[in-house]
N, C-alpha and C positions, 0 to 999 in steps of 0.2 A: 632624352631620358629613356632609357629600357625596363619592361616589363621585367620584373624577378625570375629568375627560370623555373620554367614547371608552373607557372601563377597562370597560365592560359590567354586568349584573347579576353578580351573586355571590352565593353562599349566605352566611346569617348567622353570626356568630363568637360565639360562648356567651360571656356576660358583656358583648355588644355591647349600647347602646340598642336600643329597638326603631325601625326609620323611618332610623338612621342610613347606610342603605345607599338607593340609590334608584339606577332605570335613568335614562343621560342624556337629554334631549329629543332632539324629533329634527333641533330646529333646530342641536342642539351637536352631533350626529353629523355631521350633513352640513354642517358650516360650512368656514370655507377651511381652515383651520389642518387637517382630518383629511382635504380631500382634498390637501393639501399631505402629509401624512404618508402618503396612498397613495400618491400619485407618486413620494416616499424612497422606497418598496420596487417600484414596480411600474419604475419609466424606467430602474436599476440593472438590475435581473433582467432586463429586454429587453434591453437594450444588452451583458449578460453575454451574453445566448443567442446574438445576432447576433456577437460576438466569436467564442464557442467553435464557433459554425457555420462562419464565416469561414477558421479552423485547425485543420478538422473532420480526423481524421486516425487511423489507429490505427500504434503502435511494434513492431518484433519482440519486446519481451518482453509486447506485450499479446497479442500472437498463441499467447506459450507458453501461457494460461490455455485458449486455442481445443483445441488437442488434447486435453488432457484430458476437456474437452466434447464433443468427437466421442467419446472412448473410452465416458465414460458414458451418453450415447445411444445406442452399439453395442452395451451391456451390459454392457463391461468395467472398471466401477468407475470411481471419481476415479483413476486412473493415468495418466502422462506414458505407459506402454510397457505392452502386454499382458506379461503377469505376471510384473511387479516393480509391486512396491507402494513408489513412490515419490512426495510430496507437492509438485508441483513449482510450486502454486499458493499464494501469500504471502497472498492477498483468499478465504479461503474462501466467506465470504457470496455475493460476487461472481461466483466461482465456479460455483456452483449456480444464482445467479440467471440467470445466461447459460444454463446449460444447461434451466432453466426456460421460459426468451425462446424459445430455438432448439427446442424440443419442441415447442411449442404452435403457432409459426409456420412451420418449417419453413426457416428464412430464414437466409442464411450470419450464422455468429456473431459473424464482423468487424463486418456491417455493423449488428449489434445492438448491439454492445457500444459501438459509437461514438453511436450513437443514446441507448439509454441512461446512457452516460456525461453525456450533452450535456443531457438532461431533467432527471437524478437531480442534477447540480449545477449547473442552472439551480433549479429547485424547494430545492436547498439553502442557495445567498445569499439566494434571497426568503426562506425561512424564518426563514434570521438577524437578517436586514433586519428584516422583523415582529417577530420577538424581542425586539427592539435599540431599535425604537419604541416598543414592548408595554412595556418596562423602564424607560424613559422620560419617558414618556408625561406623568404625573400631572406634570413641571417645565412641560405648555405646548408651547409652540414647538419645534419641531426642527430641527439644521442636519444636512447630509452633514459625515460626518466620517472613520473609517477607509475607509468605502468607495469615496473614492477612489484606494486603492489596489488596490481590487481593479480598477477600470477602469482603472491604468496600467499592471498588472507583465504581460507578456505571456506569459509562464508559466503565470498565475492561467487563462487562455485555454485555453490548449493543453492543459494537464492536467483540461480538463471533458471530453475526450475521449480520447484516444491508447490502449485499449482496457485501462486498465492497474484499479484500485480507485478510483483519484482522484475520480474520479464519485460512487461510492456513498461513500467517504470524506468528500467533501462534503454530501451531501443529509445522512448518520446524524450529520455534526457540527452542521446547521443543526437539522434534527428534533430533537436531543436538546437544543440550546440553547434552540430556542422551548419544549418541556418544560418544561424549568428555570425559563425564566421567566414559566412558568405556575403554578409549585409554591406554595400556598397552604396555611396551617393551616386543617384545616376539609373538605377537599377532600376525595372520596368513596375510602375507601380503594382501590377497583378502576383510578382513575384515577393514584394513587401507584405500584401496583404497575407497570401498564404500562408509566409514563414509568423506573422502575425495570430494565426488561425492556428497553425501547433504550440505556437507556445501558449493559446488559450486552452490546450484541454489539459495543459498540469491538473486543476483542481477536478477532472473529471479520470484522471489518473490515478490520482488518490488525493482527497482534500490539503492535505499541508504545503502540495507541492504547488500548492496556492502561492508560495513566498518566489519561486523559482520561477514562475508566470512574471510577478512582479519585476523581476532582475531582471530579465531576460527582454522583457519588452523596454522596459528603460533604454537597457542597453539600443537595442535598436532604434527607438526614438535619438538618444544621444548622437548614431549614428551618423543618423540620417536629416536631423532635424527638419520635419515638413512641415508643412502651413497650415492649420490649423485647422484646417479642413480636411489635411491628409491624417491626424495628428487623431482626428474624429474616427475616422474610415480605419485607423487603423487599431484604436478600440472597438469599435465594432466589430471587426473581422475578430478582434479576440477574447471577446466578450460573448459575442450569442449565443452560440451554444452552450459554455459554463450556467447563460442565462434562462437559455431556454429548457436546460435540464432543470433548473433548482426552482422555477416554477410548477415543472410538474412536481418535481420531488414535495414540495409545500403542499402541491393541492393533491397531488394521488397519496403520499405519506402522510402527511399532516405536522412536518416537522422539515427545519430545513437543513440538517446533519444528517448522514447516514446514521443508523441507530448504533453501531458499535463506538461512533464518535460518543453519543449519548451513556453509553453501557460502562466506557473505560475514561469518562471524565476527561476530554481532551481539550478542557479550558483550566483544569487543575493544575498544581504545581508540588513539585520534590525534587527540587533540587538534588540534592545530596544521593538520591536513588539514581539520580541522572548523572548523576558525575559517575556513581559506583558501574555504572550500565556500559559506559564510555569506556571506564578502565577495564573492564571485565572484556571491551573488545581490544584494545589497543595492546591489552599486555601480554596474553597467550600468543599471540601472531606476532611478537617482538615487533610491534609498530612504533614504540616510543622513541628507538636509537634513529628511523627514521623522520623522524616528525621534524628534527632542527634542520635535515638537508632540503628537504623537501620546502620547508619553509624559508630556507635562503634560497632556493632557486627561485622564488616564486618573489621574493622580493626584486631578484636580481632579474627578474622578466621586468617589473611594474619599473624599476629606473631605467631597464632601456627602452621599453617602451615611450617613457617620458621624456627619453633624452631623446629620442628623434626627433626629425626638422618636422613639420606641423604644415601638413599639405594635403590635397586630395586627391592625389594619387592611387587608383584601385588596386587594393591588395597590400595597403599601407598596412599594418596590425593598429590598429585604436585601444586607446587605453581602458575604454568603456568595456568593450567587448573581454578586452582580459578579467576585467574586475568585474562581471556580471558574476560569475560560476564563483567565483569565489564571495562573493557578499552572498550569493544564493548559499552557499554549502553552509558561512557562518550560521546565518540566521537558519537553515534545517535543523543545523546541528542544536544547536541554541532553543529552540522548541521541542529538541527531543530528548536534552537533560532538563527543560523545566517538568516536563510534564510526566518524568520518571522513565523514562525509557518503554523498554517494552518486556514482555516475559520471556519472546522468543530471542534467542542468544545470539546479539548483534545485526539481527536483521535490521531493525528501523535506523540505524545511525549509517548502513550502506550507502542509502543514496543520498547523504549529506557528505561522506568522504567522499564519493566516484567525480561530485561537483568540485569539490576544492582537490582535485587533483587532474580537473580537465586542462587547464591549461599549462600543466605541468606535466602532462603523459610521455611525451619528449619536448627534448629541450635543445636550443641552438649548440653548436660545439664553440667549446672556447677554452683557455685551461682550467678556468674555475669548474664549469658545468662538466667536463671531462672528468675532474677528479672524481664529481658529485656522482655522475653515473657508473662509474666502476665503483665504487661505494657501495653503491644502490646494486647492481647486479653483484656483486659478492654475499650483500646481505639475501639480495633473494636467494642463492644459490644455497646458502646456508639455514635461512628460512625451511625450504623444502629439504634437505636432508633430512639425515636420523640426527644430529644435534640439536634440532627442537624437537620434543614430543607433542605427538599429535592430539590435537587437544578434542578428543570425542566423549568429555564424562556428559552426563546423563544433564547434568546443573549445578549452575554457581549458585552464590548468596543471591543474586539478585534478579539471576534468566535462567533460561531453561535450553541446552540443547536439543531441538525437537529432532533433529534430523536423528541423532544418537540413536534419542529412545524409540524414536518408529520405527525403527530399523532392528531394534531388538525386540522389541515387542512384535511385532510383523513376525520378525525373521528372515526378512531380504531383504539382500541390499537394495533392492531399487525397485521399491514399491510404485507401479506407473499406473494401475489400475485400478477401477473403484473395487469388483470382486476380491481383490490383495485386500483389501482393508474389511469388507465385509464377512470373509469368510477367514480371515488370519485374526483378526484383532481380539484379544486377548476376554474382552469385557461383553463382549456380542454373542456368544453360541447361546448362552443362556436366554438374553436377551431375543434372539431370533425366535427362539422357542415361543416364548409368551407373546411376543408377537402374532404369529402365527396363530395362536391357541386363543387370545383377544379377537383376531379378526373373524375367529370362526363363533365367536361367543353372540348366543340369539342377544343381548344385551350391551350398551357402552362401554366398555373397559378403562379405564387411570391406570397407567404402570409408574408407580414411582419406586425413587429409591429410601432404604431405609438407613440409621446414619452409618453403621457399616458398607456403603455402596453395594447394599444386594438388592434386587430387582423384587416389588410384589406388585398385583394386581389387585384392584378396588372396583365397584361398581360405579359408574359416573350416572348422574344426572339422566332422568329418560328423556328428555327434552335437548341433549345435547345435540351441536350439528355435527358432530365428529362420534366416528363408530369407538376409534379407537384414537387415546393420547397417551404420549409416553415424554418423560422428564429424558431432556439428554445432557448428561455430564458431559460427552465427548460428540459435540453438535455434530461434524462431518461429517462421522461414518454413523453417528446417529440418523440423521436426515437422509444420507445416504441407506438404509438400511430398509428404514422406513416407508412403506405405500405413501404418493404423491396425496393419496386423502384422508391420511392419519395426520392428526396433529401435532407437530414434534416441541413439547415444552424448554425453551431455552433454560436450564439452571443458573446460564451467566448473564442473561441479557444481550447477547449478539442479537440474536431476533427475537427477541420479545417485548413487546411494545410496555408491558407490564415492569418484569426486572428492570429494563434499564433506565427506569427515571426511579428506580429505590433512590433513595440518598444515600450516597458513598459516608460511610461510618467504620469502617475502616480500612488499613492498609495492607494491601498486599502487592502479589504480582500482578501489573497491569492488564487489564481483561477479566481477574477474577476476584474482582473484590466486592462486587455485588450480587449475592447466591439467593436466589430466589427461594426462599424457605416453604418448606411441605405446607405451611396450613395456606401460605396464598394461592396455591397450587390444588388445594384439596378443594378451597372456597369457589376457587372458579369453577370446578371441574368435577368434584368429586358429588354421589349421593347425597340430600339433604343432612342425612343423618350416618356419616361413615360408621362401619362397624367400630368397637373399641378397641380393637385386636391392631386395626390398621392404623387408626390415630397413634396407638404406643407405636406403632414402629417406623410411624412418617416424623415422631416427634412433637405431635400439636394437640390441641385437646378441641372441643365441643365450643368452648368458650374461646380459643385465636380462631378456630374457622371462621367461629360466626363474627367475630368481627372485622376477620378481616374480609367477608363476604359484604359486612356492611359499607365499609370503605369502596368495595370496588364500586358499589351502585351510588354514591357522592360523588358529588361537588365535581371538581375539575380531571378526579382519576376514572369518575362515570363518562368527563365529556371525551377523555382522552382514547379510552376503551370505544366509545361512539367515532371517534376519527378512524380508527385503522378497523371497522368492522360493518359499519354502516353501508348499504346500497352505494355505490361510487355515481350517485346524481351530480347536474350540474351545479346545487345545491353547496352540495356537500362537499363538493371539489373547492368552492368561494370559503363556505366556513373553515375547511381547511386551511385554504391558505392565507385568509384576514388573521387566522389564531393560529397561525405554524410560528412563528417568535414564541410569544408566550406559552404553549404547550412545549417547546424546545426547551424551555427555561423549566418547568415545572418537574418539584422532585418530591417524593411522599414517604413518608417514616418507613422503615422495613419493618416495627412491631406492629403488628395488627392495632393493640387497642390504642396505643399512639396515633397512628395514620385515621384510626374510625373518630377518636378524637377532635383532630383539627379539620379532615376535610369534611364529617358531617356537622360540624357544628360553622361551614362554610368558611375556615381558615385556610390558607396552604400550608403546605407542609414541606420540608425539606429543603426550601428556598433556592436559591438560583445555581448554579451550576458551575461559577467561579470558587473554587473552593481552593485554600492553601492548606497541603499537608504539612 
């Protein structure tokens, strides 16, 4: 029996003939057909780079991941605000990797992050691409087949950078699939555990890709099938560190979700906003004429993989391995119409399509898949013409195009730097001012907004630890704007340990539907007794401050305020993490005399966090 050409040497399979394996010639390496299967992966992966360059760019919520990176370069922990222990970053890995970038180079972190974003998922479709041939490979001939859809959805583009995980979401989804479809019986146990060990940082990639960890290890167990000692060793290797982060995150945070998970309800459901979230991507990018080919290829991969002879031959294609990325992409996809999608336009449903199109990126030649591929390359060709219009408005019914508006708001197209956003953005000159004119004040300053979105100053508290806090409608370049010892008030609850256990009481666009209103903002923060001038224009009166001033020192919104503020003893690390479940669950009325109501008369308030819209 002969190795498939281009499938490489391999170590021998016990109970194999001897001689049945052999390395190919090198006339068969280098023939047309395997420089044809380079140029599948290499002409895609250019043309990818040259796209996400073209839309190079970073968004305000990639910038909130910036501050926290200045604070832990300054020495003051992964924190949004010196001391409150608040996690206001959803891409941990990413996280750290920026603040890794920016220590070593010294180099603003905007212009790393878009840098790296644009490497990490260019380097992530060529991986898949290989993967996808690698998998392949032994039918022959190859045609492009999913992947032209990555070169028409313009989305796929702009999220290789905008400063946000998308990047590294890409390269850890292409890395762990060329993995997979390297996974062989036979294989040196240190190389199982490895590939083991990336498919364990999905949930530290970004938490959902919790489900894709799931598949993907199956898969390789199916594999592989080890003994159950290997079976052990092989959740370990892909478990510890997911594990070993979410202990500290319990005992240094006091909660075991990043808090934006907490802020935008990510155990709630809406259907019907997720279906509309879906259609709002598939339709503008004529994805829907593609959806039936796409999905008979992918059927017609799963029958012939099923119809091969059933042996252990290395470089066999396994039926597991086909079907991991595609159960992974259902079930992504599938949690991100229950729980309404997201606000920015089409980004979170990305990395549930790039999955159910990995093992369809190319496809064996035959005449079926032949036709399917000229199909699919006319459509793309037509895709990118002027016969589709480009779809750059501002917002639909149900998301928002961010790249659009920052770009006009800014005024450049390729906003890479944090200075592009602090000294361009539309809502900040004003802002910078009072800034400035706060810091210089012998006294605390409050800058909030009034319900017109215009900026005023208040006296706070003389007892405050903070010289100066300011309410941020647009966190990013809020936080960004802001001195590392100013306190930047979340409006939405991305970092605010306060807004985002309000109870979600109504519906909006995902991320903003819980607004931290002026009198909890003033209670905390403001003078005993606000002037009456400022009350009218924050919206609240004498009587929501004081109560909601009394809530915050009750019950379980006092003990919660005490987890993210408290001296980080060893104490206090244990009570965090004994009461990080139930503080994660805990949500409290957004009316003042409501919440002062049940949590000082020792009730909860707001109830658990399973909520259907």
């Amino acid at each position: 029996m002969r190795t498939p050409a281009g499938s490489g040497t391999v170590p021998s399979v016990p109970g194999q003939r001897a001689g049945s394996v052999r390395p190919p010639a090198a006339a068969e390496r280098l023939g047309p057909v395997h420089w044809w299967h380079a140029a599948l992966v290499a002409v895609p992966a250019a043309a990818l780079f040259v796209l996400g360059y073209r839309r190079r760019w970073i968004c305000d919520d990639g910038l909130i991941y910036l501050r926290p990176v200045r604070q832990i370069l300054a020495g003051n922990g992964p924190v949004f605000n010196v001391g409150e222990r608040a996690e206001s970053s959803t891409g941990t890995l990413w996280q750290w990797l920026l603040a890794l970038a920016t220590w070593v180079t010294g180099e603003d972190p905007a212009f790393l992050a878009v840098g790296l974003g644009l490497v990490l998922s260019t380097a992530g479709f060529g991986l898949a691409l290989y993967a996808t041939c690698r998998l392949h490979r032994s039918a022959g001939l190859l045609l492009p087949g999913g992947v032209c859809v990555l070169l028409a959805v313009p989305p796929f583009w702009s999220y290789m950078t905008s400063g946000l995980e998308s990047g590294l979401g890409a390269f850890w989804t292409g890395l762990s699939w060329w993995l997979l479809t390297g996974t062989r019986r036979g294989q040196d146990a240190r190389v199982t555990y490895a590939a083991a060990l990336v498919f364990g940082l999905g949930p530290l990639v970004r938490p959902d890709l919790a489900v894709v960890t799931g598949c993907f290890l199956a898969a390789q167990w199916w594999v592989l099938r080890p003994s159950g000692r290997g079976t052990a060793a092989m959740l370990g290797s892909a478990g510890a560190l997911p594990f070993a982060y979410e202990v500290f995150r319990a005992g240094y945070y006091g909660i075991l979700v990043p808090l934006p998970a907490i802020a935008k309800e990510a155990s709630a459901s809406d259907w019907s906003r997720g279906a509309g979230y879906v259609q709002e991507t598939l339709g503008p990018y004529w994805l829907w004429p593609v959806v039936p080919v796409l999905g008979a290829l992918a059927v017609l991969l799963v029958r012939r993989t099923r119809g091969q002879r059933r042996d252990r031959v290395p470089g066999r294609a396994s039926l597991a391995v086909l079907l991991a990325p595609f159960a992974a992409g259902l079930l992504l996809a599938g949690y991100v119409v229950r729980v309404g999608g997201d606000y920015m336009h089409a980004r979170m449903i990305l990395p549930a399509l790039l999955l159910l199109l990995l093992p369809v990126l190319v496809v064996p030649a035959n005449r079926f898949t032949g036709a399917a591929s000229a199909l699919l390359v006319v459509w793309l060709c037509a895709a990118v013409s002027p016969l589709r219009t480009p779809f750059d408005v501002r917002s639909t019914p149900g998301s928002f195009n961010v790249r659009s508006s920052d770009v006009e708001g800014l005024g450049d197209h390729n906003p890479v730097r944090t200075a592009t956003w602090v000294d361009n953005w539309p809502a900040l000159p004003e802002g910078r001012r009072m800034l400035a004119e706060a810091a210089r004040s012998p006294r605390p300053t409050l800058l909030y907004f009034d319900g017109e979105r215009r900026l005023h100053a208040t006296p706070m508290r003389a007892d405050s630890p903070y010289h100066v806090v300011i309410v941020g409608r647009h966190l990013g370049v809020t936080g960004a704007a802001a001195p590392l010892d100013a306190y930047v008030n979340d409006a939405w609850g991305l970092a605010s340990p306060i807004g985002a256990h309000l109870t979600l009481e109504r519906w909006s666009w995902p991320g903003h539907e819980k607004f931290l209103r002026n009198h909890w903002v003033f209670a905390e923060w403001a003078a005993d007794r606000p002037p009456a001038r400022d009350l009218r224009r924050a919206g609240a009166s004498q009587e929501t401050v004081g109560a909601a001033r009394a809530a915050l020192g009750c019950g379980r919104l006092a003990e919660l305020r005490e987890s993210v503020r408290a001296p980080l003893t060893a104490e206090r690390f244990w009570r965090n993490l004994t009461g990080a479940y139930q503080r994660t669950q805990f949500r409290f009325a957004r009316w003042p005399a409501a919440a002062e109501q049940a949590l000082c008369d020792g009730r909860s308030a707001g109830g658990r966090s399973g909520l259907t819209r």
